[in-house]
N, C-alpha and C positions, 0 to 999 in steps of 0.2 A: 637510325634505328626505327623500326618501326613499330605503330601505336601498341602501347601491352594493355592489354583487359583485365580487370579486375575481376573476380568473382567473391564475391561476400556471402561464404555458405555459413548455413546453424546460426542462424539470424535470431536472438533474443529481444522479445518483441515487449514494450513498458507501453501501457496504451493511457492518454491522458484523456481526460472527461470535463468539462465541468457543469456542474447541476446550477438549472436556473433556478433566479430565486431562491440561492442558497442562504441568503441572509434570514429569513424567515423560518428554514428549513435547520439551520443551525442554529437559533434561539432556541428552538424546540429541545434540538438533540440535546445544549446545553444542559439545561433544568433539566431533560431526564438524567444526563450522565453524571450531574453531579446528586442527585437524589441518590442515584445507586451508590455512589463516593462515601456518601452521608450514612447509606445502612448498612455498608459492608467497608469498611474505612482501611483494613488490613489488606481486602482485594486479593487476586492471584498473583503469585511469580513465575513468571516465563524468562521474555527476553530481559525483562523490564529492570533498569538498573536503577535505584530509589523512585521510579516511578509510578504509578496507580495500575494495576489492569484489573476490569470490572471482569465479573463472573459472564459466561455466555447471557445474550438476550434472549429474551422471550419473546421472539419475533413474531411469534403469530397474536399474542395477546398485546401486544402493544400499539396503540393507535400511530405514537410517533415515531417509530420504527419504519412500520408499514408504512407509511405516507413518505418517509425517507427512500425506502427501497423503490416503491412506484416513481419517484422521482429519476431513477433511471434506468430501471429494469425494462426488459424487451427489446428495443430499438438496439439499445448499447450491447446488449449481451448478441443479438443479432450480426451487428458489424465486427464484434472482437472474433466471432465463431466463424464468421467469413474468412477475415483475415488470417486466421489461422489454418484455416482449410479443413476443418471439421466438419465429417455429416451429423448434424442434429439439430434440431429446432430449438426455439427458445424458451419452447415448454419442457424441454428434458432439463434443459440449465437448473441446477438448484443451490442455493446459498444454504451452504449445511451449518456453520457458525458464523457468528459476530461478536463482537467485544466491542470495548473502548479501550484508549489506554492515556491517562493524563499524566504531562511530564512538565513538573515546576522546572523552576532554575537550578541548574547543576546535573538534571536529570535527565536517562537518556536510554535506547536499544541496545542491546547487544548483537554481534552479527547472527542471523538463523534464518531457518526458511520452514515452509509451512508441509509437513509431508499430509499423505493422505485425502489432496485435495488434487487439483488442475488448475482451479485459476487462484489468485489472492487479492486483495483488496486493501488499499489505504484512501482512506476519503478524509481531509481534513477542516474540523469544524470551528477549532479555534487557533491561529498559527502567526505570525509576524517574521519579520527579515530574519532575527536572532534565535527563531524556534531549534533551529537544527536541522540539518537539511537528511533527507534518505537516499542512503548510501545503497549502490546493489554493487554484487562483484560478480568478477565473471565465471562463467561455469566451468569451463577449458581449464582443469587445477596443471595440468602438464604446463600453459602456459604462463601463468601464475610463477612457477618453480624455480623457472632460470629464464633469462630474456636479458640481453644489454641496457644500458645506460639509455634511458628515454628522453631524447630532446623534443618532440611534439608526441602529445598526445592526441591521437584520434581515436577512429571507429577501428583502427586494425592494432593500435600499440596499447588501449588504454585498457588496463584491468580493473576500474573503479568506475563508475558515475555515479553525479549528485542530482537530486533532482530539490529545486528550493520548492518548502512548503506553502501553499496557498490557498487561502478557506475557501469553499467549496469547490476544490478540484477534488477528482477521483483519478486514482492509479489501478490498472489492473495488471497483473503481470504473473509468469507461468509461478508457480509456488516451489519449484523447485531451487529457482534464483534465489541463494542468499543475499540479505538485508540487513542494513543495520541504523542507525538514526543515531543523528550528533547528537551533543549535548545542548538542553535549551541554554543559552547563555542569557537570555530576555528575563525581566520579571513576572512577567504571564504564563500562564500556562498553557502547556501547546496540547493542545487535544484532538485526539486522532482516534473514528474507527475503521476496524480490521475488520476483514470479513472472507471466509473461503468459499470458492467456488466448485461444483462437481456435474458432473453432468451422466443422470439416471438413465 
């Protein structure tokens, strides 16, 4: 027989990061996210299944914020817009919200996805082996539907990936990709900000 070539079209691309110096960078975001916890303790409901989500930031009036975002804005938004084969610079890039979202023990996401953006964002600031890992699913719902019995799972049979939490890494990925987050099974709190991407 001879050799068969593969072609891997509509490629779903999760881009991983991690910010130096995140340990400094996350004491920070802590005491702000839980300050916000402390004055708004009812918070929003979204995905969040008994878990916290803070109201949007006030990203331009906050020092740690800002100083968070400088931590990987430019260079990174730069490479992911290559990668993608977008024309725009990385002054068009804009972060139109952010949040936070804390999930004690028992606590967790529900599956969704972020419309009305382009890119989305998970950075996580406080997380352990037991947090709960972030689930994406595949886009392709045809193939989802019907499919055989799966003895390995790859990159062509697999409708699911996990990706384990770890403080200060950052996730970017297209906002269209549905998401969803285990349950923390840990006694700590896994603390995670979101954030969307658009480009002006």
């Amino acid at each position: 027989m001879s050799q068969i070539k593969i072609f891997k079209f509509f490629s779903v691309p999760v881009f991983e990061f991690q910010v130096e110096n995140y340990e400094n960078i996350n004491f920070e975001l802590l005491n702000f996210i839980y300050s916000l916890k402390k004055e708004n303790p009812d918070g929003l409901i979204r995905s969040n299944a008994g878990g916290w989500h803070s109201p949007f930031f006030k990203m331009k009036e906050n020092e740690t914020i800002k100083k968070f975002i400088k931590s990987f804005n430019g260079p990174l938004f730069n490479i992911v817009t290559k990668q993608m084969g977008w024309n725009c610079t990385a002054n068009q890039i804009v972060i139109i919200n952010m949040w936070a979202i804390v999930n004690k023990k028992n606590t967790f996401n529900l599956r969704h996805s972020h419309p009305n953006s382009l890119l989305s964002a998970a950075y996580y600031v406080k997380a352990n082996d037991q947090s709960g890992e972030i689930k994406f699913f595949d886009p392709k719902d045809a193939k989802t539907m019907r499919h055989p019995e799966i003895s390995i799972y790859n990159d062509l049979s697999s409708d699911t990936v996990k990706i384990k939490p770890e403080e200060g890494k950052l996730l970017i990925f297209p906002s269209y990709i549905h998401h969803a987050v285990e349950e923390n099974l840990s006694d700590q709190d896994r603390v995670v900000i979101s954030f969307n991407i658009d480009i002006k």
